[in-house]
HTML snippet that shows the backbone in 3Dmol.js (N, CA, C, O; Angstrom):
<script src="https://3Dmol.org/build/3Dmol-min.js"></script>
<div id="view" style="width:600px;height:400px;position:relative"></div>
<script>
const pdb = `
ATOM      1  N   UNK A   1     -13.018 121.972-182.868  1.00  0.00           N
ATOM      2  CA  UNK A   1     -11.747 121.340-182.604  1.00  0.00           C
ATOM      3  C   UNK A   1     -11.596 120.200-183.612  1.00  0.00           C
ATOM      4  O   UNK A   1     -12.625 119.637-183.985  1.00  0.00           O
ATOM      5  N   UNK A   2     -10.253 119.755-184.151  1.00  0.00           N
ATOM      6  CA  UNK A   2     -10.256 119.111-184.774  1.00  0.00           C
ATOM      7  C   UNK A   2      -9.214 118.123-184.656  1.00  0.00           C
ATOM      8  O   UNK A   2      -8.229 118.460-183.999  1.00  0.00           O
ATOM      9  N   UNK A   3      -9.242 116.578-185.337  1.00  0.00           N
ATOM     10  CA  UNK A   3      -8.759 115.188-185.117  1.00  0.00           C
ATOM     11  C   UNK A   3      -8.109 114.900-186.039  1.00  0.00           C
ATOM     12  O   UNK A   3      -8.804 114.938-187.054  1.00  0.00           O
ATOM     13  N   UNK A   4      -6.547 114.465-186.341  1.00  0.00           N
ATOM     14  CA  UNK A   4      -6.262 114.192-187.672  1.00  0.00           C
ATOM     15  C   UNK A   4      -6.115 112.588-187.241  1.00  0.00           C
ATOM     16  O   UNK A   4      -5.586 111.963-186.322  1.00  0.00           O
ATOM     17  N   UNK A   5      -7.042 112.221-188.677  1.00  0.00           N
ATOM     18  CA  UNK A   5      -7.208 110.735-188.504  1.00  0.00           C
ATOM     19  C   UNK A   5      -6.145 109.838-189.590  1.00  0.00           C
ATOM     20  O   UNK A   5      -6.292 108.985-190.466  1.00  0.00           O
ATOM     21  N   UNK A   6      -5.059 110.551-188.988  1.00  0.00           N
ATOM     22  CA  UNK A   6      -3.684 109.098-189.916  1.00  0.00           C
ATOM     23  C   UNK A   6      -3.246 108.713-188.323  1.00  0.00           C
ATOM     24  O   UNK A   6      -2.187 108.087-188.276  1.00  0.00           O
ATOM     25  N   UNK A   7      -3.616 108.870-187.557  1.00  0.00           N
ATOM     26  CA  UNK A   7      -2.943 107.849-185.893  1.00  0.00           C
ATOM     27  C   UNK A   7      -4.330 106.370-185.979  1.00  0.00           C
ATOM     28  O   UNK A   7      -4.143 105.314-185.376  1.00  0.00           O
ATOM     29  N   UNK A   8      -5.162 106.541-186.528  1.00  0.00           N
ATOM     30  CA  UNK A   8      -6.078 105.673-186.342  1.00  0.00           C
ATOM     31  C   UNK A   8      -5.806 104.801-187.757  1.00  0.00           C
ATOM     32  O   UNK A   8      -6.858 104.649-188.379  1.00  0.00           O
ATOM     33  N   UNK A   9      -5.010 104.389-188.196  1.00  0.00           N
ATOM     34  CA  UNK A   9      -4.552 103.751-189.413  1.00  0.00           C
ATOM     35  C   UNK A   9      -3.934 102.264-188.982  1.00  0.00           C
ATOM     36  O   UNK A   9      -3.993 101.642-187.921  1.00  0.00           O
ATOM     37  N   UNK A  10      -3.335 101.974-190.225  1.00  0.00           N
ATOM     38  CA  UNK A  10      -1.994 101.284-189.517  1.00  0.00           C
ATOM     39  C   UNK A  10      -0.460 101.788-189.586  1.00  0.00           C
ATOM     40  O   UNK A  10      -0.054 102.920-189.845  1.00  0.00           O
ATOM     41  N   UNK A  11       0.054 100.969-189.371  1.00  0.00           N
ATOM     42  CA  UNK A  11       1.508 101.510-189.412  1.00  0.00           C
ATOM     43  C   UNK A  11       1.952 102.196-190.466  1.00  0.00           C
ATOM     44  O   UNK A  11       1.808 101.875-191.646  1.00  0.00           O
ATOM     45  N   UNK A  12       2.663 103.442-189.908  1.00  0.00           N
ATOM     46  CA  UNK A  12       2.925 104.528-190.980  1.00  0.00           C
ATOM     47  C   UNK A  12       1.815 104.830-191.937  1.00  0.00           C
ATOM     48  O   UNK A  12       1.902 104.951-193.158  1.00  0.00           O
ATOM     49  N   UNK A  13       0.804 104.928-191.208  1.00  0.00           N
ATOM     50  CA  UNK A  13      -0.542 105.391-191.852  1.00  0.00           C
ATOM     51  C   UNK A  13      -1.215 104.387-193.181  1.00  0.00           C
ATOM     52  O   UNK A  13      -1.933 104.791-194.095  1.00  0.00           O
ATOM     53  N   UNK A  14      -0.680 102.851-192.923  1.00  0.00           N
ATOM     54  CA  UNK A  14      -1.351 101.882-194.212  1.00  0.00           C
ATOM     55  C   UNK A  14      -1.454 101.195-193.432  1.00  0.00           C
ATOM     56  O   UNK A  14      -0.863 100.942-192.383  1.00  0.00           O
ATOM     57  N   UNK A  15      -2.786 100.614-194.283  1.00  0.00           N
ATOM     58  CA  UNK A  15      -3.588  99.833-193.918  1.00  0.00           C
ATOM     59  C   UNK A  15      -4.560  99.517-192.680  1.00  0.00           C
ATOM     60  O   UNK A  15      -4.612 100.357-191.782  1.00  0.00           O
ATOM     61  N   UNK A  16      -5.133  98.652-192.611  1.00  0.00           N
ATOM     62  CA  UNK A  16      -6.371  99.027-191.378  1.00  0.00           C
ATOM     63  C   UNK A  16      -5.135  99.088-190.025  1.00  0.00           C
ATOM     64  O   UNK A  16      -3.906  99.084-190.096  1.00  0.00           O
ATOM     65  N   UNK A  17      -6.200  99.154-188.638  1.00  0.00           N
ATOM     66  CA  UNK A  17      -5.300  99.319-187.790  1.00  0.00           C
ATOM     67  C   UNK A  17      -5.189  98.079-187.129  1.00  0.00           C
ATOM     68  O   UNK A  17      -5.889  97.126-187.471  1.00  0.00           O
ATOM     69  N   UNK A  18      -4.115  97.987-185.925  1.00  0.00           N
ATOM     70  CA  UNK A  18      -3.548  97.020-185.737  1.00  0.00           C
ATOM     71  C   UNK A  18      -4.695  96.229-184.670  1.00  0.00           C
ATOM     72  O   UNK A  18      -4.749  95.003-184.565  1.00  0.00           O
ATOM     73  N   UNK A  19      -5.761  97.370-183.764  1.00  0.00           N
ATOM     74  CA  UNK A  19      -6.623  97.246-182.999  1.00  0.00           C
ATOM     75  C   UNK A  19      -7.760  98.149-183.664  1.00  0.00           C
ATOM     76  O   UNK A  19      -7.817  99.332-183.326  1.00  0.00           O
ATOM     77  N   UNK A  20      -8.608  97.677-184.535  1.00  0.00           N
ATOM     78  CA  UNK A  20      -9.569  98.199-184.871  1.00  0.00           C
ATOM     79  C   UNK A  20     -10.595  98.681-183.734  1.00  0.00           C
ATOM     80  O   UNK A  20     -11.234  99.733-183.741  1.00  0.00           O
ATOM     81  N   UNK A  21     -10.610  97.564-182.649  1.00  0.00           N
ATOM     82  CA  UNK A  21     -12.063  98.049-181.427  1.00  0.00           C
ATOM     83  C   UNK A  21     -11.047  99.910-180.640  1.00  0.00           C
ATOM     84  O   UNK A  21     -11.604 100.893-180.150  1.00  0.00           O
ATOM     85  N   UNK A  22      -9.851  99.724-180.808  1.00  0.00           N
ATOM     86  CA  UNK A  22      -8.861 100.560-180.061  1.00  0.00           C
ATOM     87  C   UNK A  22      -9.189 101.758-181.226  1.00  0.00           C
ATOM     88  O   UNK A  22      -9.530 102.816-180.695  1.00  0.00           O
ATOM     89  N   UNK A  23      -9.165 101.780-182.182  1.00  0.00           N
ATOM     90  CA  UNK A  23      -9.308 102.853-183.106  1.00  0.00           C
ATOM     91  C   UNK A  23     -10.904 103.689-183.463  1.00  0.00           C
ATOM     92  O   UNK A  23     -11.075 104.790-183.986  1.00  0.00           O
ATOM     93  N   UNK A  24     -11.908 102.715-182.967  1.00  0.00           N
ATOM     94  CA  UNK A  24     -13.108 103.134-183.087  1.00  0.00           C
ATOM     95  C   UNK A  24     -13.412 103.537-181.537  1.00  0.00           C
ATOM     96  O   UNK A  24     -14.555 103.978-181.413  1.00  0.00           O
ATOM     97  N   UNK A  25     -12.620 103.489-180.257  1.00  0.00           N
ATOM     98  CA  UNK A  25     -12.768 103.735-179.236  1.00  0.00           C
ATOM     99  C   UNK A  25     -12.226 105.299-179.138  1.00  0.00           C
ATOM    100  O   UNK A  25     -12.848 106.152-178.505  1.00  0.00           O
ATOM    101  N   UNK A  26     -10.907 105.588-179.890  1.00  0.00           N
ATOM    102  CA  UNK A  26     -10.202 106.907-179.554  1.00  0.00           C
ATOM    103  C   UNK A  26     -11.605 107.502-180.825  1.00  0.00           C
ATOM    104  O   UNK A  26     -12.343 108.428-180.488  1.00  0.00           O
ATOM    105  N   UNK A  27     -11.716 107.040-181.757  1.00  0.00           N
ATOM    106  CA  UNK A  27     -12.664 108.026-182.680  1.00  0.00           C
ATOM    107  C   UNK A  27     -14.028 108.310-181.517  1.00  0.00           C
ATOM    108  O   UNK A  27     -14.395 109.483-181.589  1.00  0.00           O
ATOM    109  N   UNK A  28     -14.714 107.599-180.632  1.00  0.00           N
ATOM    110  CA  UNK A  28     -15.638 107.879-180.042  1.00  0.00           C
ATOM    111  C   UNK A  28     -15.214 109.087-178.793  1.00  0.00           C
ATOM    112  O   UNK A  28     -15.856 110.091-178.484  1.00  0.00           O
ATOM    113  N   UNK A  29     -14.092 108.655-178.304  1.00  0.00           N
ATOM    114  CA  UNK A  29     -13.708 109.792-177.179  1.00  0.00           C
ATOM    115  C   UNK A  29     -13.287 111.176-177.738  1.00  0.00           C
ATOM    116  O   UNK A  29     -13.267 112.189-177.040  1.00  0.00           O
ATOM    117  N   UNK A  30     -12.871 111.134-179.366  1.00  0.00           N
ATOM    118  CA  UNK A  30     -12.652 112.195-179.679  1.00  0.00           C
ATOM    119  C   UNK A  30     -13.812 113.087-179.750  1.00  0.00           C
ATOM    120  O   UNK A  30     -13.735 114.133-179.105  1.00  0.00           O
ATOM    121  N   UNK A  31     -14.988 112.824-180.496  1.00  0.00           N
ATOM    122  CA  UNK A  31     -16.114 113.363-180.289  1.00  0.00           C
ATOM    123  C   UNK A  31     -16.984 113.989-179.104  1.00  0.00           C
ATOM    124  O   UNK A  31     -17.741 114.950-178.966  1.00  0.00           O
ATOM    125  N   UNK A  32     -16.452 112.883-178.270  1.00  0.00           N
ATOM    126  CA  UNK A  32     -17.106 112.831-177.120  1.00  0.00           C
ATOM    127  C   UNK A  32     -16.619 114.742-176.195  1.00  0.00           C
ATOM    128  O   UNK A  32     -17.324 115.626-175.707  1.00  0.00           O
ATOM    129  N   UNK A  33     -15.331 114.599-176.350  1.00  0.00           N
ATOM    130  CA  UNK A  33     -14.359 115.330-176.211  1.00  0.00           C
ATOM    131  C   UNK A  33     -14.542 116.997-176.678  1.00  0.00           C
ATOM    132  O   UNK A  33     -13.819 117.885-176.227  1.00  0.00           O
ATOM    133  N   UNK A  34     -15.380 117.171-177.425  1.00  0.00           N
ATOM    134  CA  UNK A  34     -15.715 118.349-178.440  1.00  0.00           C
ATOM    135  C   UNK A  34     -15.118 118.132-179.588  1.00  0.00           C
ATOM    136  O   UNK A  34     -15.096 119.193-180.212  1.00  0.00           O
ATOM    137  N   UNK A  35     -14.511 117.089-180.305  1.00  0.00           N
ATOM    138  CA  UNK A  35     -14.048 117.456-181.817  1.00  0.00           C
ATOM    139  C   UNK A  35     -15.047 117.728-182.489  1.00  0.00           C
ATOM    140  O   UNK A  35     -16.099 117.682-181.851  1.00  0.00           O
ATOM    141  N   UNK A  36     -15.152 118.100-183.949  1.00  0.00           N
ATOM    142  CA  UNK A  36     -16.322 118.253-184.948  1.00  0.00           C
ATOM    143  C   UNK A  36     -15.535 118.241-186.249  1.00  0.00           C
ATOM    144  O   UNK A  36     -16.160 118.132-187.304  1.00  0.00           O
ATOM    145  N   UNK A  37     -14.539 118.318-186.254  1.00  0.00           N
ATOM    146  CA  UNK A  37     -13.966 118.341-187.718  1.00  0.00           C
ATOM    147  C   UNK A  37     -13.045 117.065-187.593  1.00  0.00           C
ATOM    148  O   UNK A  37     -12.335 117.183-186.594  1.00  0.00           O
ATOM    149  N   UNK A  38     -12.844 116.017-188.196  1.00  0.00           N
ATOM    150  CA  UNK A  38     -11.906 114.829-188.411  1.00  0.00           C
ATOM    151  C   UNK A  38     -11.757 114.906-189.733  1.00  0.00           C
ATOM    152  O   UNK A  38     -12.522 114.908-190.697  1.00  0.00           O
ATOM    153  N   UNK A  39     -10.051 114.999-189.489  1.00  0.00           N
ATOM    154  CA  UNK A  39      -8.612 115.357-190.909  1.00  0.00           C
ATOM    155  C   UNK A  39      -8.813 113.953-191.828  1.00  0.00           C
ATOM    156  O   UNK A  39      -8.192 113.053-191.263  1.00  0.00           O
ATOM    157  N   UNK A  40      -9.458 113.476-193.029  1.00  0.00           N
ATOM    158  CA  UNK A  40      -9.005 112.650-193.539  1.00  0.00           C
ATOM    159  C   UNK A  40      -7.945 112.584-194.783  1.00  0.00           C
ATOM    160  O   UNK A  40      -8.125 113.721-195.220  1.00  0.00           O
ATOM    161  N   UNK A  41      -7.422 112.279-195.238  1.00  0.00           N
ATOM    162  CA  UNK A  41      -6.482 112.124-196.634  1.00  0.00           C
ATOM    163  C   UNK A  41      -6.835 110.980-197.222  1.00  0.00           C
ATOM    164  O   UNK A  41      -7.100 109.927-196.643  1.00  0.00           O
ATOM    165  N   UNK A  42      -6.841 111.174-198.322  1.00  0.00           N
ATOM    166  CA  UNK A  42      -7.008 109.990-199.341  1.00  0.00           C
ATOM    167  C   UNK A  42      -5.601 108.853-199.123  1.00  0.00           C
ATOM    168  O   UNK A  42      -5.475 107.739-199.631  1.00  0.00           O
ATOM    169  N   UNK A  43      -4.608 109.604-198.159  1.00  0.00           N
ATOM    170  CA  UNK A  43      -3.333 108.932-198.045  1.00  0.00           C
ATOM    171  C   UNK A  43      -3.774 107.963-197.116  1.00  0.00           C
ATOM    172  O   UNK A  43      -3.315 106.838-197.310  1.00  0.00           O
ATOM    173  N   UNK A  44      -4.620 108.111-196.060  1.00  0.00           N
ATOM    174  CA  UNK A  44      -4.459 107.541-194.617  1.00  0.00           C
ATOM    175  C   UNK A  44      -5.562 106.601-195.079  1.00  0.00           C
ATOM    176  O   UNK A  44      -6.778 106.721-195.228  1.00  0.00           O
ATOM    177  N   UNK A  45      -4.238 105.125-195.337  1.00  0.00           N
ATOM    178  CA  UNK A  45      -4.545 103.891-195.023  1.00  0.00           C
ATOM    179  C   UNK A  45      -4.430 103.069-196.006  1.00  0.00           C
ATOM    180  O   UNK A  45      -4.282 101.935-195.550  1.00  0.00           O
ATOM    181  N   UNK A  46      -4.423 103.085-197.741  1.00  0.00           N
ATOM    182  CA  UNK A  46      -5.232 104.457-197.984  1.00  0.00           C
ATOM    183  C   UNK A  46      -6.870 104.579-197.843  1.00  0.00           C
ATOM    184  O   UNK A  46      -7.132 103.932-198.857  1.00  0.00           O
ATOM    185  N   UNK A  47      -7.951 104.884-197.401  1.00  0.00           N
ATOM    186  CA  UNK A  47      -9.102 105.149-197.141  1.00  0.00           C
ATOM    187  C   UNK A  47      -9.456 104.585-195.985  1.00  0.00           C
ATOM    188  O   UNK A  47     -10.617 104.845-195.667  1.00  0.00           O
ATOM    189  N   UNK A  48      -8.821 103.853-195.185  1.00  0.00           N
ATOM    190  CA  UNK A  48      -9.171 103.464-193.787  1.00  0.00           C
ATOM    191  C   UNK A  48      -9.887 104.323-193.203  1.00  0.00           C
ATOM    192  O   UNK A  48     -11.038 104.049-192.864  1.00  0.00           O
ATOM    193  N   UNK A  49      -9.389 105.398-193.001  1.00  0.00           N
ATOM    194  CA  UNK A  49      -9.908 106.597-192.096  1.00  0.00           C
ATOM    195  C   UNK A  49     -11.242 106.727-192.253  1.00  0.00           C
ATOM    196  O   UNK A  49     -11.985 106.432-191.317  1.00  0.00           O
ATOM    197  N   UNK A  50     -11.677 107.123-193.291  1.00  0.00           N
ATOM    198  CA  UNK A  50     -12.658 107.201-194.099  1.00  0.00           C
ATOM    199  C   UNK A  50     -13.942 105.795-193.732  1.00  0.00           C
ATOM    200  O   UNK A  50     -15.122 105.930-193.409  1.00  0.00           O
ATOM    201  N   UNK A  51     -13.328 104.812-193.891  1.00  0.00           N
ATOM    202  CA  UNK A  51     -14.301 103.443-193.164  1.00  0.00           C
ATOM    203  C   UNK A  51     -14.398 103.345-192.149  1.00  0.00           C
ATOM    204  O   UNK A  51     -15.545 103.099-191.776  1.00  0.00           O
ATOM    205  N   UNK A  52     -13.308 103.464-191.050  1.00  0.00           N
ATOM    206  CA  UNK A  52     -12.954 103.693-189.919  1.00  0.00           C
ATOM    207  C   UNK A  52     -14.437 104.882-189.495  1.00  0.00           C
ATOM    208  O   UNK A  52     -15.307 104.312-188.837  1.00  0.00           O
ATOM    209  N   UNK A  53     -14.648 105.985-189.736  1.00  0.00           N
ATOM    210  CA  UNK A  53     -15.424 106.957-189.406  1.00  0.00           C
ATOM    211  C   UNK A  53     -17.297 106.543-189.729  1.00  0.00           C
ATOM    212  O   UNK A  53     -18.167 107.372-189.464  1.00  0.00           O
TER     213      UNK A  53
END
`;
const viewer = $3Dmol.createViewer("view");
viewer.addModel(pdb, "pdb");
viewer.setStyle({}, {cartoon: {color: "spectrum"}});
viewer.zoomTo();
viewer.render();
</script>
């Protein structure tokens, strides 16, 4: 199952997010959840996602 990680960004997918502890919380439940694949883009944030993970 898989997670696309531009909701864990900031607004309109730049820059970090607005609640970082809130963004590393949905990344933990996603896993938790069965994901295994998380969507990054070089767009989202841009590389937030990517640090974020």
């Amino acid at each position: 199952m898989g997670y696309g990680a531009m909701r864990i960004t900031g607004p309109g997918i730049w820059g970090p997010p607005k609640d970082h502890a809130e963004a590393i919380r949905v990344l933990r439940k996603a896993v938790d959840m069965g994901v295994n694949f998380i969507d990054t883009a070089d767009s989202y944030g841009p590389h937030i996602s990517e640090e974020l993970i």
